[in-house]
N, C-alpha and C positions, 0 to 999 in steps of 0.2 A: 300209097294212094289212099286218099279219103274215101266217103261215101255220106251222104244224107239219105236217111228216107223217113217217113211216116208214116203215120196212122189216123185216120179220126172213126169212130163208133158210136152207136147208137143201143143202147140196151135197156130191158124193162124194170131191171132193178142195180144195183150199185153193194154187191158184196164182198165184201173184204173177209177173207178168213170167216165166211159164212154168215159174217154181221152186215148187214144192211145198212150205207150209208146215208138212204136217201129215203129214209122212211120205209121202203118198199117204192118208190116212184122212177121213175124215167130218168135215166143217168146218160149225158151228153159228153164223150169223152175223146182225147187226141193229144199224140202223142207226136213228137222228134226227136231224131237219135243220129251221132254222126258217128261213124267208125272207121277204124287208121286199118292198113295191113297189118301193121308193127302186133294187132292187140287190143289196143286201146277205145276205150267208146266213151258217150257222154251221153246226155239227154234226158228232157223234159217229157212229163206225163200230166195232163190237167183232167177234172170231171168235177161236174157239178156236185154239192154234196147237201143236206140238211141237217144241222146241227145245232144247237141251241146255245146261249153265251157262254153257257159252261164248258162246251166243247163236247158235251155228247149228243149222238144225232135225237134230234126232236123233231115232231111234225108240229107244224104250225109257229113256232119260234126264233126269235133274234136269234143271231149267231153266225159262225162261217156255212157258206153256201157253194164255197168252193175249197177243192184242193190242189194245189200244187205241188208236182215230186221232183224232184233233181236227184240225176243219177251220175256217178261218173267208175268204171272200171275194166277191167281187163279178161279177155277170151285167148285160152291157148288152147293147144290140143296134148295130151300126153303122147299117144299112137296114133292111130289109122282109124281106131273104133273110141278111141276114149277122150272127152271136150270136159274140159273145162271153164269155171270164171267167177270172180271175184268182183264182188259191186258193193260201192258205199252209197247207201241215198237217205234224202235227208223229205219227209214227210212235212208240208205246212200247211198252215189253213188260214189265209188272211181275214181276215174280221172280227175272230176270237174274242172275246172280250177276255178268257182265260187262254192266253198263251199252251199249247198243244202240240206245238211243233217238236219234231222229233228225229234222232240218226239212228241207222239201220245199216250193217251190213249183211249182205250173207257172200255162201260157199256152192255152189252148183256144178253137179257134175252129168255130162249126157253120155249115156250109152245107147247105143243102135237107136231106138224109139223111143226108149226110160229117160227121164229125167229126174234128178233128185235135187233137193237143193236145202239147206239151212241158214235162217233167216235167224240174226240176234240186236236187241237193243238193251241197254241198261236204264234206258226211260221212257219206256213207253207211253205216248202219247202227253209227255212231260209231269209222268207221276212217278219218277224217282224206282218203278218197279221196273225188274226186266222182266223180258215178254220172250221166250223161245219159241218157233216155226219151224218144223219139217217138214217135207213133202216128198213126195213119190210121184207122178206124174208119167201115162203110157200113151200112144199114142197110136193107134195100128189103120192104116190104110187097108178097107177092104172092099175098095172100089175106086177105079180113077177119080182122083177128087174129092172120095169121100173118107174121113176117118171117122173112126172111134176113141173118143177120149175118155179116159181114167185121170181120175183123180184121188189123192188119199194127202190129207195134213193132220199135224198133231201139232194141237197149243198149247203151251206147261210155260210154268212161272211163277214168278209172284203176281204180276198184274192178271193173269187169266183165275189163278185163283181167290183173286180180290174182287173177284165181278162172277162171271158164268163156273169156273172152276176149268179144271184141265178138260180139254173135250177132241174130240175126231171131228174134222171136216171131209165130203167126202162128195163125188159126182162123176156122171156118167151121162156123155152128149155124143152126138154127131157133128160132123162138122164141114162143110165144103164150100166151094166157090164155083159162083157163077157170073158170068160176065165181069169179072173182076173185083166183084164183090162179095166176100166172106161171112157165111152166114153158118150162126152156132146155135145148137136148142139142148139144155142140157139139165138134167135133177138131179140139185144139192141138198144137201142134209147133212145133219150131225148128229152125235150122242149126246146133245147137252140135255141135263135132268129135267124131266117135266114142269119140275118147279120154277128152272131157271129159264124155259124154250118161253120165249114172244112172239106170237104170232100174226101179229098186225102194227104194223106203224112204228112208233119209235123203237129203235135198237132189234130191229127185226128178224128173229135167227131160227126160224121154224124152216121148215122144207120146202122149197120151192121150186118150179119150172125156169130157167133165165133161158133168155132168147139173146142174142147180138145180130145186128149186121153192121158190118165193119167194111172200109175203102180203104185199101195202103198204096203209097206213092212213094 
């Protein structure tokens, strides 16, 4: 037996692995995903983006303004407590004047509330460098409806040292639903060197507060 469901949200900035797609601006984002019994899923992610012809995010500049992701991969369980799954997806950006587009997979594994997961490309964002992602990810309900989220990632590479250098991503929110609407308020930060932290506008990677609220169907 199949299943479709979705997602669309509404958030006040657009961060990727801590970098800011959208200058620091208002990110409109929705997703569809279908999934089998057998395992198997598939589905699309879109959100507005701001980027400049070259393909990195700029304010005020030509370039892509949107992204779209296609996913396609498989969830098993090991036991009773241990989940699994495997996803290929493939990153675009139509309007590029420089082509950007890029494949990804990663490995994720869930325990009880933890999630971990390792993300790899050998082109990142179509620069020939790979890009390595881990994460750690907790989650503790400590209130009907309400949790606590943790976060921890680490970027290492050639392309992360080609730009900011290897760096810790890292955040701590709330999280809960009401009327059937999912609302998150959460502060992220990283270790990236003073020299390298941006803190306004293009390639935006300073500390910030992000808010979501989010509909799923």
């Amino acid at each position: 037996m199949a299943e479709v469901s979705g997602e669309i949200a509404l958030t006040n900035d657009y961060r990727f692995r801590a970098v800011s797609q959208t200058a620091g601006d208002f990110a409109v984002q929705g997703g569809l995903d279908w999934s089998h019994d057998s395992g198997f899923f598939v589905g699309a992610w879109a959100s507005n983006v701001e980027f400049d012809e070259d393909g990195t995010p700029k304010e005020d500049q030509v370039g892509a303004d949107f992204e779209l992701d296609v996913y396609l991969g498989y969830a098993g369980e090991i036991n009773d407590n241990l989940a699994y799954d495997i996803t290929l997806l493939r990153y675009m950006y139509p309007g590029d004047n420089v082509s950007q587009d890029y494949n990804e997979i990663s490995f994720g594994l869930e325990f009880s509330d933890f999630r971990a997961a390792y993300w790899y490309t050998n082109d990142y964002a179509g620069s020939d460098l790979d890009y390595h992602y881990a994460e750690l990810n907790y989650s503790y309900e400590f209130a009907e409806n309400w949790s606590l989220d943790l976060h921890l990632g680490y970027n290492f590479g050639d392309a992360p040292d080609d730009d900011m250098g290897k760096y810790l991503d890292y955040s701590i929110g709330v999280s809960t639903e009401i009327a059937g609407f999912g609302l998150s308020v959460a502060w992220l930060d990283t270790d990236i060197d003073s020299d390298a932290e941006i803190s306004s506008g293009t390639f935006q990677n300073d500390g910030t507060v992000l808010a979501s609220v989010s509909y799923a169907f």
